[in-house]
DOTOR-436608 format. One record per residue (C-alpha): z, y, x; residue number from 1; residue in one letter. Coordinates in pm, 1 decimal. Layout:
! residues N
{{Z, Y, X}, NUM, 'A'}
...
***
This chain:
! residues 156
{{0.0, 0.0, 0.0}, 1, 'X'}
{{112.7, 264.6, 259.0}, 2, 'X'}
{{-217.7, 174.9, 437.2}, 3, 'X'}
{{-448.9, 243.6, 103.2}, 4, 'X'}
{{-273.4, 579.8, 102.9}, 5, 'X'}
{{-334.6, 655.2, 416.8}, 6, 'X'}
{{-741.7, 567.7, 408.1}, 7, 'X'}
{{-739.9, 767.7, 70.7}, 8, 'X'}
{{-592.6, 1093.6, 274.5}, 9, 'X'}
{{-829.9, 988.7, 516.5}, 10, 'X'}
{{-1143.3, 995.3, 270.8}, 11, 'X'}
{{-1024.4, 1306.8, 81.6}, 12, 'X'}
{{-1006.5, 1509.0, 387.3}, 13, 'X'}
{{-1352.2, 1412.2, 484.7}, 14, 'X'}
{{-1453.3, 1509.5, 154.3}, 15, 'X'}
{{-1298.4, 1852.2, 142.2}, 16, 'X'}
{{-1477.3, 1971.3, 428.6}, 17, 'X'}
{{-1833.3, 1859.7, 337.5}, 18, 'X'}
{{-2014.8, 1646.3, 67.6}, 19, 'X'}
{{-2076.7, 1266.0, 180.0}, 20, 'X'}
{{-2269.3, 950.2, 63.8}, 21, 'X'}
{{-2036.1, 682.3, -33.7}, 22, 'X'}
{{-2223.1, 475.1, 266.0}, 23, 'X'}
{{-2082.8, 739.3, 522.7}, 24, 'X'}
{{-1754.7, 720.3, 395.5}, 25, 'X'}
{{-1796.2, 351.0, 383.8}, 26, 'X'}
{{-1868.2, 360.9, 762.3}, 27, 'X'}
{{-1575.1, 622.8, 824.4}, 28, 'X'}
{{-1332.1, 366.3, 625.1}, 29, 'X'}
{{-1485.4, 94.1, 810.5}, 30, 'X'}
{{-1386.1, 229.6, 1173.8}, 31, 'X'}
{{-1013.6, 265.4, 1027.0}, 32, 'X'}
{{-955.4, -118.1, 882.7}, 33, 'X'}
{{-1093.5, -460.1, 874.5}, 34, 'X'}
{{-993.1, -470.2, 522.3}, 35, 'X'}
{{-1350.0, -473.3, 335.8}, 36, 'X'}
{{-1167.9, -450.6, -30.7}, 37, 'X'}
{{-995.1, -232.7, 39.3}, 38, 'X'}
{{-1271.7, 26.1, 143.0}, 39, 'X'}
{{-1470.4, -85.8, -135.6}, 40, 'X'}
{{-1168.4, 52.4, -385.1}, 41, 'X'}
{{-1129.9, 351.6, -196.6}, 42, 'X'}
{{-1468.4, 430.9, -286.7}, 43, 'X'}
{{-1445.8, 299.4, -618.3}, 44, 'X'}
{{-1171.1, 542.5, -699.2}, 45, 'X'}
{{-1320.8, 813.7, -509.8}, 46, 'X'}
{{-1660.3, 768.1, -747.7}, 47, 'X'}
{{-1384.3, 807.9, -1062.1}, 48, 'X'}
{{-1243.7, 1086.5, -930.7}, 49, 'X'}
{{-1587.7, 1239.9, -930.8}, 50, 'X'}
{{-1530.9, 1309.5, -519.9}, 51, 'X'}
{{-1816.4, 1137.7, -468.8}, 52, 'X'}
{{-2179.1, 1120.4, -626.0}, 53, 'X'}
{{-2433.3, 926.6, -440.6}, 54, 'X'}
{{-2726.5, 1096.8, -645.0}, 55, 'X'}
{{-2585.8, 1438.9, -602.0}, 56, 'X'}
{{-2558.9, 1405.6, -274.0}, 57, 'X'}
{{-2938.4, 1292.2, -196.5}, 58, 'X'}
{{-3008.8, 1575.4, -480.6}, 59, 'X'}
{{-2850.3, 1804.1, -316.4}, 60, 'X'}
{{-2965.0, 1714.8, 36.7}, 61, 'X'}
{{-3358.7, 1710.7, -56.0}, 62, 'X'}
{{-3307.2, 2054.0, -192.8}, 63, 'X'}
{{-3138.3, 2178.2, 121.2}, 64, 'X'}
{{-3419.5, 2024.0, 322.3}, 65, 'X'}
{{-3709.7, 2201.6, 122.4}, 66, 'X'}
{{-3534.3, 2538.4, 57.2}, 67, 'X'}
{{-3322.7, 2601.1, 405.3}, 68, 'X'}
{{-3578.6, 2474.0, 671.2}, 69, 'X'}
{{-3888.4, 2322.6, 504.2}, 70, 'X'}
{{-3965.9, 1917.4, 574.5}, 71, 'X'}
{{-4211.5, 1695.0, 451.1}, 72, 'X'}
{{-4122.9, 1433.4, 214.3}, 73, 'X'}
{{-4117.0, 1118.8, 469.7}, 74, 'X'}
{{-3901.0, 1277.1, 712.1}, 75, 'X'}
{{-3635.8, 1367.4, 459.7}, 76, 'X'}
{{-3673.1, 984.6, 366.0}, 77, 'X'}
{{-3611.6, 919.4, 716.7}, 78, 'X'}
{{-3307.0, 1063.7, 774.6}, 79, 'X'}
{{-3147.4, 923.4, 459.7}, 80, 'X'}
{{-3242.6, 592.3, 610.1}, 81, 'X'}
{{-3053.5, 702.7, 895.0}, 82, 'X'}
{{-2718.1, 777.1, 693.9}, 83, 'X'}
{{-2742.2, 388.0, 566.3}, 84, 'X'}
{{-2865.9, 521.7, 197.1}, 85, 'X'}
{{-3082.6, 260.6, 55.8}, 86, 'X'}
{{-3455.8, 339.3, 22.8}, 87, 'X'}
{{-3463.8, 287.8, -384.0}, 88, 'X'}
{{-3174.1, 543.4, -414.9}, 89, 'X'}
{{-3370.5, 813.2, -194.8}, 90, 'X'}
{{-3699.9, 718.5, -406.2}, 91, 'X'}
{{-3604.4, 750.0, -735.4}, 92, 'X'}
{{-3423.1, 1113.3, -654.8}, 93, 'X'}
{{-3777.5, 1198.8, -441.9}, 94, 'X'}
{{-3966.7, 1089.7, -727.6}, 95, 'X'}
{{-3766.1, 1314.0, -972.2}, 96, 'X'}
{{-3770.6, 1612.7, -715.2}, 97, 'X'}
{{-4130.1, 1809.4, -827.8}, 98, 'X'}
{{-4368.3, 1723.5, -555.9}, 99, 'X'}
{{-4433.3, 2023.9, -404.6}, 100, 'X'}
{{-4542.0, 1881.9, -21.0}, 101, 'X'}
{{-4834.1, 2132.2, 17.2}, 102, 'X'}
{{-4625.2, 2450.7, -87.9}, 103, 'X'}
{{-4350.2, 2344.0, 175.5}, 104, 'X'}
{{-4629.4, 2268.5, 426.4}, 105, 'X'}
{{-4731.0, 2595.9, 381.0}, 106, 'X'}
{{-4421.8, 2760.9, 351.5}, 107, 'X'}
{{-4332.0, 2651.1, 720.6}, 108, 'X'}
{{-4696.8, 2706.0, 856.7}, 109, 'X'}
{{-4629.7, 3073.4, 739.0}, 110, 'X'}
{{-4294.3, 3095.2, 925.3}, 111, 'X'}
{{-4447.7, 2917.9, 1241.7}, 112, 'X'}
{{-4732.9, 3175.1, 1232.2}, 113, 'X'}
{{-4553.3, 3439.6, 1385.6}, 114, 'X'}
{{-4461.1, 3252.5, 1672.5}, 115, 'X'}
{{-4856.2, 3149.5, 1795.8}, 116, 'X'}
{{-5009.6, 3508.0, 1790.8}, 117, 'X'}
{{-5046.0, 3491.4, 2134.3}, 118, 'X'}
{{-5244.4, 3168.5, 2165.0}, 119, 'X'}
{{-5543.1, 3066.9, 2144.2}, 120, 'X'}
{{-5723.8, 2972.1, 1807.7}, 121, 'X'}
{{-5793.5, 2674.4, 1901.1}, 122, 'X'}
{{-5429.4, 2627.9, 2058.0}, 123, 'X'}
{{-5305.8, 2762.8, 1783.4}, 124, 'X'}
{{-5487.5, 2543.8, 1531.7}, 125, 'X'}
{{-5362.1, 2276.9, 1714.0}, 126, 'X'}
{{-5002.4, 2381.4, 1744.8}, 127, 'X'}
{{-4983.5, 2453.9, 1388.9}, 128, 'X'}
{{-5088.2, 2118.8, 1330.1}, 129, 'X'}
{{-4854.6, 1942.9, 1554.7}, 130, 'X'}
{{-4612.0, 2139.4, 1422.7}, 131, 'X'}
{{-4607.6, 2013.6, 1043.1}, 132, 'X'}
{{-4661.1, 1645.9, 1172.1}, 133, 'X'}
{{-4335.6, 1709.2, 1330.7}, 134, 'X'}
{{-4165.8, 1801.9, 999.0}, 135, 'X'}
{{-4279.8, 1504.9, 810.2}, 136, 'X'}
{{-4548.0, 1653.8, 609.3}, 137, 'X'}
{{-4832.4, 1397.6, 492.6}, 138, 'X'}
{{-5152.0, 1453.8, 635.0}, 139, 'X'}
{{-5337.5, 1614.6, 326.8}, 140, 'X'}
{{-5091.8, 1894.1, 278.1}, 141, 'X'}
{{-5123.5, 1978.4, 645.1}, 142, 'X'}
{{-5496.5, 1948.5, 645.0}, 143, 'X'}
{{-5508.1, 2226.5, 349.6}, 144, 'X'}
{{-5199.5, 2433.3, 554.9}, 145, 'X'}
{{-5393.8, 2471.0, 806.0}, 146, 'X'}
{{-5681.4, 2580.9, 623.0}, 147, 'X'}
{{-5484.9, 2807.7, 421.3}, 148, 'X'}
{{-5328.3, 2967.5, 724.0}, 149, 'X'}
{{-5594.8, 2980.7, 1021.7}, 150, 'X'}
{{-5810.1, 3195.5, 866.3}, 151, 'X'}
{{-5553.6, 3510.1, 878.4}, 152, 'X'}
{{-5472.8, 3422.2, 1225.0}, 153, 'X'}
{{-5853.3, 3487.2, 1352.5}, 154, 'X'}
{{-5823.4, 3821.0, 1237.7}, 155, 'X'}
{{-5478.2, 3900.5, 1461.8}, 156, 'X'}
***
């Protein structure tokens, strides 16, 4: 008993300072005790407390990736994966989230504008390019970025 208390401190503190995925606190929990049940009801009780929502969470975390620093839809998938969130739960929130890949490809093309004026067009076709491959964008929206965007820098 004293040791469920202690893991449910544990968890709650974790939780006051930022939102998690019940598989990160699951990890956490797991580092402090080789009692499997007893992690699992931790995180049971936590869910009925409403201190953690798995859907929020991957809500929450697409929007912050799209609005705060603009990412393509597989690289927000990928570092989901990364936090141990299973690949159905980060699809069906995707699939609810509009898809709006070619207005966030843009978005950041516009941003990373600014930065090639002193290139090249063809360099800075190219590092435009490179650029939104990096963020995860699918090869369409990039392709229509681009094309969106290069034709403004000629003029500079």
């Amino acid at each position: 008993m004293k040791e469920e208390k202690k893991l449910m401190e544990y968890a709650v503190r974790l939780l006051a300072g930022r939102r998690y995925h019940s598989a990160e606190i699951r990890k956490k929990l797991r580092g402090r005790t080789d009692d499997f049940e007893l992690a699992e009801n931790i995180i049971e009780k936590l869910k009925s407390y409403r201190y953690l929502d798995d859907a929020e969470y991957i809500r929450l975390y697409i929007a912050d990736r799209l609005l705060l620093k603009p990412q393509g839809r597989r690289l927000i998938k990928n570092k989901l994966r990364q936090k141990n969130i299973s690949s159905d739960e980060v699809d069906k929130q995707m699939d609810l989230m509009e898809n709006r890949e070619y207005e966030m490809a843009s978005l950041a093309a516009q941003k990373k504008i600014k930065s090639l004026k002193n290139e090249s067009p063809q360099k800075r076709k190219e590092k435009l390019y490179r650029f939104l491959v990096s963020r995860g964008f699918e090869n369409g929206a990039i392709v229509n970025a681009v094309k969106t965007h290069f034709d403004p820098l000629q003029n500079q």
